[in-house]
N, C-alpha and C positions, 0 to 999 in steps of 0.2 A: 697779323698778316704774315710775316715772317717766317712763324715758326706753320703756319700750313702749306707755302711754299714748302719748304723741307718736306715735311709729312707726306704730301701731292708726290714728292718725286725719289722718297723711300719707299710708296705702296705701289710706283710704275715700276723701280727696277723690283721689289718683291713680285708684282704681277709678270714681270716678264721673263723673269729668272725661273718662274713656276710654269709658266707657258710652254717655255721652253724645256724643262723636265718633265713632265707629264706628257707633250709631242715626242720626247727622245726615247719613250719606253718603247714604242712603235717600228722605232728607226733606229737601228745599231748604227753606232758611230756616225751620226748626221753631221756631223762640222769637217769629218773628214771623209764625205760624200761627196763630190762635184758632180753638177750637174750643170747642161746648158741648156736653157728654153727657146723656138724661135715662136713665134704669134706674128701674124704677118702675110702677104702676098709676096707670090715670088711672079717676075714681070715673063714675058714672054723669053723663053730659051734664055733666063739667068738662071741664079743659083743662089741659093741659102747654105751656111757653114756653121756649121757646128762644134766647137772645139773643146778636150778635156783635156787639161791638161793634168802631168804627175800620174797617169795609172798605171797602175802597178804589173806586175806582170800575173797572169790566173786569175784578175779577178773579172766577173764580170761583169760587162756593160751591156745596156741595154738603149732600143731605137726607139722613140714609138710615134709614128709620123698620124697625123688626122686630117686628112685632107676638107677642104670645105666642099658646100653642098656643089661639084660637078663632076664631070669621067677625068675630068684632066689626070693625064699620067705624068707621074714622079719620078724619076732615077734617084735611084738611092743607092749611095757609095759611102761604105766606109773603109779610111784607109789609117792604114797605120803608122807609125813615129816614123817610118824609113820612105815614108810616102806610097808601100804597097799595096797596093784594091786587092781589099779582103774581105769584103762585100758586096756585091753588086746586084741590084733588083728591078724593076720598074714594078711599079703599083701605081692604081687609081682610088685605093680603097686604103681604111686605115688599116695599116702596117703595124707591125711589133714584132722584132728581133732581140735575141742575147747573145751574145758571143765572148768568149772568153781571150784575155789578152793577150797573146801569144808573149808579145816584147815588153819591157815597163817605157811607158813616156809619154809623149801626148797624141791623142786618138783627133780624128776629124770624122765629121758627119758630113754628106754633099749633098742635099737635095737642089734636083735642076727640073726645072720644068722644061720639057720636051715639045710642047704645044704653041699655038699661036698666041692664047690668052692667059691671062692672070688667073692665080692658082693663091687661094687664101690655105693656108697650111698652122695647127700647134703641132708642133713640136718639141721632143724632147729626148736631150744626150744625156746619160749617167750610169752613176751605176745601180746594177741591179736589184738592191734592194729599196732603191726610190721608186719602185712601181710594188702595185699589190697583184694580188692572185689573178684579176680583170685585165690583167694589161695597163692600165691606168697609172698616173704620177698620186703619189700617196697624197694624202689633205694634209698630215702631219709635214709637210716639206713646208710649204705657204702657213702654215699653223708656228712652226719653226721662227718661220722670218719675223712674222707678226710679232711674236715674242721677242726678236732681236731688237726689233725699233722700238718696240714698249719700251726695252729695259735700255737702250740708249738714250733715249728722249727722261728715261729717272737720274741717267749715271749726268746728263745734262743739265737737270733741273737741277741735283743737288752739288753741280761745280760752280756752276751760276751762283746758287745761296751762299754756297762760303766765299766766292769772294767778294759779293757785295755784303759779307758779313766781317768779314777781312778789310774792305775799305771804312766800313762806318765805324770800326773801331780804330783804325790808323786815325781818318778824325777826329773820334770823340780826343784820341791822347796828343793829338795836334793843338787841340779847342783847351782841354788843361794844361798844357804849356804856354801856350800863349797869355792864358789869367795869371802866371807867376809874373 
């Protein structure tokens, strides 16, 4: 029993180590990509935020709003580390901008609803190679993640194994000292 526990969570962090290499051919430099997602309603005349932090200066970042099934219109702002609106749009329709970073720091996204009713909106801030040629957030991003928890829940099974592996042998040499 023991030794399958071990095996069990050397073949999750191998599966998830592999998950993750095989997602990353896709995705240049995906651990040092941030990204933020919103999935959600935003309520009558509030707002949803979006935040990246660390980007760099030139590279770019991309918007890509989806509104749910109605006309409701969106204000979309994005502003920059010095707080400057260096975007600004209304849509009712889905959106998708790129814009390159002018400053390095951290970026916000403003979507507000302008209307009287609740506006169900995904959303997504990053950068620009988290989306494919469609507009779209890559599957390799969510494929990524999958691979991170795979391979945490191995690096977890096998800390677990060694120290109740570590304990049963602290007893066994507790159990023959005691018969002297």
């Amino acid at each position: 029993m023991k030794w399958k526990v071990l095996a069990l969570g050397l073949m999750s962090l191998f599966i998830g180590v592999t998950i993750i290499s095989i997602s990353s051919i896709r995705v240049p430099d995906p651990l040092h990509s941030t990204s933020t997602m919103f999935n959600g309603k935003i309520t009558n005349e509030s707002h949803a935020i979006l935040s990246l932090s660390d980007v760099q200066k030139g590279k770019n970042i991309s918007l890509s709003v989806t509104p749910g099934k109605s006309l409701n219109v969106l204000n979309i702002r994005i502003l920059n580390p010095k707080g400057t609106l260096i975007y600004d749009q209304n849509s009712s329709r889905p959106f998708f901008t790129t814009i390159v970073a002018p400053i390095s720091g951290n970026y916000s996204a403003v979507l507000t609803n302008t209307n009287n009713t609740e506006v169900y909106t995904k959303s997504m801030f990053g950068s620009a190679i988290l989306f494919d040629s469609n507009r779209n957030p890559k599957i390799e991003i969510q494929t990524i993640l999958i691979g991170v928890i795979i391979m945490l829940i191995g690096i977890a099974t096998c800390i677990c194994w060694i120290i109740f592996e570590s304990f049963k042998r602290l007893k066994r040499r507790a159990g023959y000292k005691n018969l002297d």
